[in-house]
N, CA, C and O atoms as a Tinker XYZ file with bonds, in Angstrom:
   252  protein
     1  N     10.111000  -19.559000    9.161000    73     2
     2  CA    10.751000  -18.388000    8.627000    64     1     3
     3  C     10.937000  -17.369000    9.738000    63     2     4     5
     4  O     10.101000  -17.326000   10.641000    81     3
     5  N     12.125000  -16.430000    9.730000    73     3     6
     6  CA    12.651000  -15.241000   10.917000    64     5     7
     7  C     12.961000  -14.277000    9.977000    63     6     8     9
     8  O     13.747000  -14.067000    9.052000    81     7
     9  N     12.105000  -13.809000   10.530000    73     7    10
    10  CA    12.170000  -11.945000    9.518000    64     9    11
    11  C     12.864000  -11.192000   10.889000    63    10    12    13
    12  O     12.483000  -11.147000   12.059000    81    11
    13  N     14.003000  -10.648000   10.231000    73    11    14
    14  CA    14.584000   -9.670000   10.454000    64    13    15
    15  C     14.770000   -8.523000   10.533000    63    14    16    17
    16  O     15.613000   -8.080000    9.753000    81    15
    17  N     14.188000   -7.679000   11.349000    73    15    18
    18  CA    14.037000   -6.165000   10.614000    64    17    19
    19  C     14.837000   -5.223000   11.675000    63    18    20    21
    20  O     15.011000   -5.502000   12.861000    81    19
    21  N     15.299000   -4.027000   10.991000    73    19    22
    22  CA    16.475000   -3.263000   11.353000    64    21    23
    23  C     15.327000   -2.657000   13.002000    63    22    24    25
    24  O     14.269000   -3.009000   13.525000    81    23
    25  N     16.184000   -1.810000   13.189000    73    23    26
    26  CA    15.702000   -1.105000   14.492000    64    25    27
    27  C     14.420000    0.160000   14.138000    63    26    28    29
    28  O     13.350000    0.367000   14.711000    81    27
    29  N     15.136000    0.930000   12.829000    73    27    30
    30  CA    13.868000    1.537000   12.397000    64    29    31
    31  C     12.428000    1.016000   11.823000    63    30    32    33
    32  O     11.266000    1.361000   12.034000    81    31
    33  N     13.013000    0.078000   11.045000    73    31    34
    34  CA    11.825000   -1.066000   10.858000    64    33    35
    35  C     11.025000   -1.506000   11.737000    63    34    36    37
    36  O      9.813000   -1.521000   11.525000    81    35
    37  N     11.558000   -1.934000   12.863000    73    35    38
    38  CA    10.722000   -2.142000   13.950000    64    37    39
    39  C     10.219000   -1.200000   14.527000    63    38    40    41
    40  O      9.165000   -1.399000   15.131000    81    39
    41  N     10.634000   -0.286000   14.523000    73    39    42
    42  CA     9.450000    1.183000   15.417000    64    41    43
    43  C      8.585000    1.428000   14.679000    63    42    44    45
    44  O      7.495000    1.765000   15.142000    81    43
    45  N      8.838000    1.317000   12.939000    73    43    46
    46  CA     7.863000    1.970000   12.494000    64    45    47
    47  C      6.792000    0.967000   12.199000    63    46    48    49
    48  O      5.721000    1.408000   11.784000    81    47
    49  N      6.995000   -0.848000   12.422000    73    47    50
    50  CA     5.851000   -1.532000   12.503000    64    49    51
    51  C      5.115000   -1.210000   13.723000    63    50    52    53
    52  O      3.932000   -0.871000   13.701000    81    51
    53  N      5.699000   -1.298000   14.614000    73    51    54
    54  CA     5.296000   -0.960000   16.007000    64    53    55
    55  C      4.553000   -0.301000   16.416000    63    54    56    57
    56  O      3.680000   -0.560000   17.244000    81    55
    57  N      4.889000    1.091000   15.661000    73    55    58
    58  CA     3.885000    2.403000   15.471000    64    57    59
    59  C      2.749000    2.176000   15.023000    63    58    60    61
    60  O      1.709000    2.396000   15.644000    81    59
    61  N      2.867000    1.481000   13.332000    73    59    62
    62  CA     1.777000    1.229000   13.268000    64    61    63
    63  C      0.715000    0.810000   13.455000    63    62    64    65
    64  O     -0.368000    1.265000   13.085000    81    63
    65  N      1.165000   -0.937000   14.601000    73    63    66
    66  CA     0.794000   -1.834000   15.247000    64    65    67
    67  C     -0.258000   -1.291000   16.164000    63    66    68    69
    68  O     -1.443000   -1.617000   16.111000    81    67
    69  N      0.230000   -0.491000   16.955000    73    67    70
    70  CA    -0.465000    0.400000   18.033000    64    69    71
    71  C     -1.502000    1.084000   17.762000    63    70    72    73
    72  O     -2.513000    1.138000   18.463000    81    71
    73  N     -1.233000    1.897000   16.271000    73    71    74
    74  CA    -2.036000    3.068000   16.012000    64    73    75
    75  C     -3.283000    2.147000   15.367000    63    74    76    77
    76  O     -4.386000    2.693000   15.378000    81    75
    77  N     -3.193000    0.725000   14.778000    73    75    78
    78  CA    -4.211000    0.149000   14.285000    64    77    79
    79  C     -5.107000   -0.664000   15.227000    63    78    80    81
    80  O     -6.215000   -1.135000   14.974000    81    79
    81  N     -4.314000   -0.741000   16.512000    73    79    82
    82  CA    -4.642000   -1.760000   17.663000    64    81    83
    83  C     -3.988000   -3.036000   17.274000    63    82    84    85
    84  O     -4.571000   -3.807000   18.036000    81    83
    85  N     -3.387000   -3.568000   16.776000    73    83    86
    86  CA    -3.185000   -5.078000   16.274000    64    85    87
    87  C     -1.973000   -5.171000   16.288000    63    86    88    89
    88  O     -1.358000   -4.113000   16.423000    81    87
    89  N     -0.917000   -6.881000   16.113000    73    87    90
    90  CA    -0.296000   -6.630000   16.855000    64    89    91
    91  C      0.891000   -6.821000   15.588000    63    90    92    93
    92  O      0.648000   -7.265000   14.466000    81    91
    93  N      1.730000   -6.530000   15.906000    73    91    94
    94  CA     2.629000   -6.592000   14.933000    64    93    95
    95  C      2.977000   -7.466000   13.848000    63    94    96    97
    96  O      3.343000   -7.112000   12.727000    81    95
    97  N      2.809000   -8.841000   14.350000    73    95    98
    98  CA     2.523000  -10.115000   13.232000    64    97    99
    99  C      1.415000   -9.686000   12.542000    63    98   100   101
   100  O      1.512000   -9.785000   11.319000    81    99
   101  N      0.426000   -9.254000   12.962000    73    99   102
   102  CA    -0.846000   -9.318000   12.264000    64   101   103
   103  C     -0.806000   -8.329000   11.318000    63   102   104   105
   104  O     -1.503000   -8.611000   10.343000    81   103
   105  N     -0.033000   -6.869000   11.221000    73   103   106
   106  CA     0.385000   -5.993000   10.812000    64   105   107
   107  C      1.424000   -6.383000    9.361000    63   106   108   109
   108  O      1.413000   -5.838000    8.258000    81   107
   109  N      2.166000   -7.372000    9.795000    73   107   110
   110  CA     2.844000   -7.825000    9.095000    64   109   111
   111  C      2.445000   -8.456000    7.508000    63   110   112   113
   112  O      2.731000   -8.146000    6.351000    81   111
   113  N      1.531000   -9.629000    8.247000    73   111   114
   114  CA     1.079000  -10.206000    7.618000    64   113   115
   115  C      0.309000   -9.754000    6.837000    63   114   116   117
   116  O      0.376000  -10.268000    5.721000    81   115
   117  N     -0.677000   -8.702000    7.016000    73   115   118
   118  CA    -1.600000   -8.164000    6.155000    64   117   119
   119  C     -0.178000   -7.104000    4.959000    63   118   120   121
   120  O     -0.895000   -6.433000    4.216000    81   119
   121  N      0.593000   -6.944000    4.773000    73   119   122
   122  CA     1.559000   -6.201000    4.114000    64   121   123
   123  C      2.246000   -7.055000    3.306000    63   122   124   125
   124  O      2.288000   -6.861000    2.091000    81   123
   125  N      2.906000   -8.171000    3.937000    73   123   126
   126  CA     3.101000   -9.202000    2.953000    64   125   127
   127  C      1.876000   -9.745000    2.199000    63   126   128   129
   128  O      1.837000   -9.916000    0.981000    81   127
   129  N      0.953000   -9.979000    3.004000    73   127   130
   130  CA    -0.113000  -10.515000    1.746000    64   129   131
   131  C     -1.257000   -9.545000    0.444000    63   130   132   133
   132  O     -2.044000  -10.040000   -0.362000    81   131
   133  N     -0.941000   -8.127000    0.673000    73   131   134
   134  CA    -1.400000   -7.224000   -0.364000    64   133   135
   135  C      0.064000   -6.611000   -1.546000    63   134   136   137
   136  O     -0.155000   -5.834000   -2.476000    81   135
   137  N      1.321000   -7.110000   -1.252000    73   135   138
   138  CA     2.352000   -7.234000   -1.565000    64   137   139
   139  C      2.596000   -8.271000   -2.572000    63   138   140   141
   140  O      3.071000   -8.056000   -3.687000    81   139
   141  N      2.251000   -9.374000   -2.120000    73   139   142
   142  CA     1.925000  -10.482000   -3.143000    64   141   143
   143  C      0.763000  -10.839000   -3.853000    63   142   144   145
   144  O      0.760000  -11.838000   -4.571000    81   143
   145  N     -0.274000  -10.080000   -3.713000    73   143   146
   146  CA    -1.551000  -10.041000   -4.537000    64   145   147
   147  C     -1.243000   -9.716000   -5.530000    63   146   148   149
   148  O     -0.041000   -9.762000   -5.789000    81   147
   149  N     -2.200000   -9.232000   -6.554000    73   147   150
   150  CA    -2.562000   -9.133000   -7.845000    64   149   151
   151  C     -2.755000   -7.302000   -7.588000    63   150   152   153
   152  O     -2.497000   -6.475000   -8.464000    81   151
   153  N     -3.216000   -6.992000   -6.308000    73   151   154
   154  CA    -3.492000   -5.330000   -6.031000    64   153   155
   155  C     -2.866000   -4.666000   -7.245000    63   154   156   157
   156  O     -3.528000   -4.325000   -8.226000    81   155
   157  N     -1.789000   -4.529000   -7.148000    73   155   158
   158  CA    -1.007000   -3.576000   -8.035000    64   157   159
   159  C     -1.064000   -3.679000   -8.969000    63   158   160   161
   160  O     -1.369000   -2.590000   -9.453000    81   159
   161  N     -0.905000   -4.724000  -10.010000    73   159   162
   162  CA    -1.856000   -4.772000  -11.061000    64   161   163
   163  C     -3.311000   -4.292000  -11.649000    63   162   164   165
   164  O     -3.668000   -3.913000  -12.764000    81   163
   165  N     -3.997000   -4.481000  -10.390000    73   163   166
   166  CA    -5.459000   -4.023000  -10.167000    64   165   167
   167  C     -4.867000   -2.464000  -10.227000    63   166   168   169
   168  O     -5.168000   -1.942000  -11.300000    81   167
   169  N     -4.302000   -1.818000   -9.577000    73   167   170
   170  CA    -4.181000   -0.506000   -9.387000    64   169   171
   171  C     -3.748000    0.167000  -10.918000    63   170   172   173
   172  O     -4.360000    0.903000  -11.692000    81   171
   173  N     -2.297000   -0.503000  -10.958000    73   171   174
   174  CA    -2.557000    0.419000  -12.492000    64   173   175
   175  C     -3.435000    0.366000  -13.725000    63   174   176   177
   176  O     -3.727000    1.170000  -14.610000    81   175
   177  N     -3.750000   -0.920000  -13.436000    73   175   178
   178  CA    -5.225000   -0.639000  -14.574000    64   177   179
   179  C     -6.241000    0.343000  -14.603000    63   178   180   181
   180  O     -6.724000    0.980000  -15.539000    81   179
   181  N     -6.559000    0.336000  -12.895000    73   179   182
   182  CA    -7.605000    1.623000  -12.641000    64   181   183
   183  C     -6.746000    2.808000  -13.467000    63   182   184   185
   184  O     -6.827000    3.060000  -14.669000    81   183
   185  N     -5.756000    3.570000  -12.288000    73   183   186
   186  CA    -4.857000    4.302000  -12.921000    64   185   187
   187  C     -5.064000    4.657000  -14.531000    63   186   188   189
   188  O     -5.777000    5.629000  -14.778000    81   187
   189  N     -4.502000    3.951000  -15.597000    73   187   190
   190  CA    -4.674000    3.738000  -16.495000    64   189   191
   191  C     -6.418000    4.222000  -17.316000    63   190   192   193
   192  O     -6.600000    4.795000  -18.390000    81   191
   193  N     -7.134000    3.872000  -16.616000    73   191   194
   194  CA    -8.578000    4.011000  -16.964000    64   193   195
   195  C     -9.060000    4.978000  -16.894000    63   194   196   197
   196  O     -9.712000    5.436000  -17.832000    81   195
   197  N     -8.877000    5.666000  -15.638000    73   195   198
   198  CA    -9.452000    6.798000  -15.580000    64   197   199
   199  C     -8.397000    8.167000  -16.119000    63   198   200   201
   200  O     -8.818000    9.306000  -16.323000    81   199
   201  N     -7.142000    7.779000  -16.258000    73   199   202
   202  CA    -5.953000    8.298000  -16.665000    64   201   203
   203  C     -6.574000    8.428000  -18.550000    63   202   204   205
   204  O     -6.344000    9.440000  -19.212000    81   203
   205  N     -7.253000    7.357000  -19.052000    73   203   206
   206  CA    -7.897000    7.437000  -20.571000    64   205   207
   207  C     -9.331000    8.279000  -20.785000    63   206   208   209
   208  O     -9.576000    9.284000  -21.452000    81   207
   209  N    -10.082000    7.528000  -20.024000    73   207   210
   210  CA   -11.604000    7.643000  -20.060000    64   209   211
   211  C    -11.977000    9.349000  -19.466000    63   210   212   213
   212  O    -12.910000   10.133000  -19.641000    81   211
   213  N    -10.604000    9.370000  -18.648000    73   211   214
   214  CA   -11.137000   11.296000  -18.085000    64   213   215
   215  C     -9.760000   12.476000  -18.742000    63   214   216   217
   216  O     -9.331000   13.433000  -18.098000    81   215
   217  N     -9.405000   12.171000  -19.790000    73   215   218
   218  CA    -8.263000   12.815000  -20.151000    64   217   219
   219  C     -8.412000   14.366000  -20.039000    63   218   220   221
   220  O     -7.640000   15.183000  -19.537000    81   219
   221  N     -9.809000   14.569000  -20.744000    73   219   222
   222  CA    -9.826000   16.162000  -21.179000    64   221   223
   223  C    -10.438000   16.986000  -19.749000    63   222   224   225
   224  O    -10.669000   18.184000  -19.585000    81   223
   225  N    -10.581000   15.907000  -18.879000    73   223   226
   226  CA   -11.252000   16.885000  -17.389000    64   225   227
   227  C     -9.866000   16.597000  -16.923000    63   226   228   229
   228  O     -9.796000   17.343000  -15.946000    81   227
   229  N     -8.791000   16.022000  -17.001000    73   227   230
   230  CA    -7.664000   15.958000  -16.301000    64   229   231
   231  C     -6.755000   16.579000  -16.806000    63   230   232   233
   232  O     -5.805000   16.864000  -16.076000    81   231
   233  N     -6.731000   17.103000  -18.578000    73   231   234
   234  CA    -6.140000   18.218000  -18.892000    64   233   235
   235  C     -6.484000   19.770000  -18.199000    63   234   236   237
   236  O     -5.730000   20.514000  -17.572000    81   235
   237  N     -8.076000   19.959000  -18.612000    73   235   238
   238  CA    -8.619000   20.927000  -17.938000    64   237   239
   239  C     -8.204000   21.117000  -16.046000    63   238   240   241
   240  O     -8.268000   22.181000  -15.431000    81   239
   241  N     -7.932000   20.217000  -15.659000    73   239   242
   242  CA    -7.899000   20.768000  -13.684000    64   241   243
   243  C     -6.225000   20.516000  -14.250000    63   242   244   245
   244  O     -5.772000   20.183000  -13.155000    81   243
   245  N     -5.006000   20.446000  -15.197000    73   243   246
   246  CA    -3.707000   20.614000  -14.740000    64   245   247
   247  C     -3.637000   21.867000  -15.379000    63   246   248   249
   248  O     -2.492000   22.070000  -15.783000    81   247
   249  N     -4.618000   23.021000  -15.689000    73   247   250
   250  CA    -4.283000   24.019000  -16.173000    64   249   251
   251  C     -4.573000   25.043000  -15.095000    63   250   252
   252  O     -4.327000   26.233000  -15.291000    81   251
């Protein structure tokens, strides 16, 4: 497989690459593979949970 990425795409892996020490594949790869996980699922459930279980302290701090 050849991933293609525009010119901004590439600076801004690049950037990141640097700023994490690692190298751009490796950068990559960790993004595609939390991309295709289950994460986000996982996330809005949390979301969701504490969005139920803390309603009236989360009414109280949007006032």
């Amino acid at each position: 497989m050849n991933l293609r990425l525009n010119d901004d795409e590439t600076a801004a892996l690049r950037r990141k690459a640097v700023e994490e020490g690692r190298s751009m594949q490796e950068v990559a790869r960790t993004a595609i593979a939390e991309y295709v996980s289950d994460r986000p699922a996982r996330l809005r459930s949390a979301i969701e949970r504490v969005r139920t279980e803390d309603a009236e302290l989360l009414d109280r701090l949007s006032r």
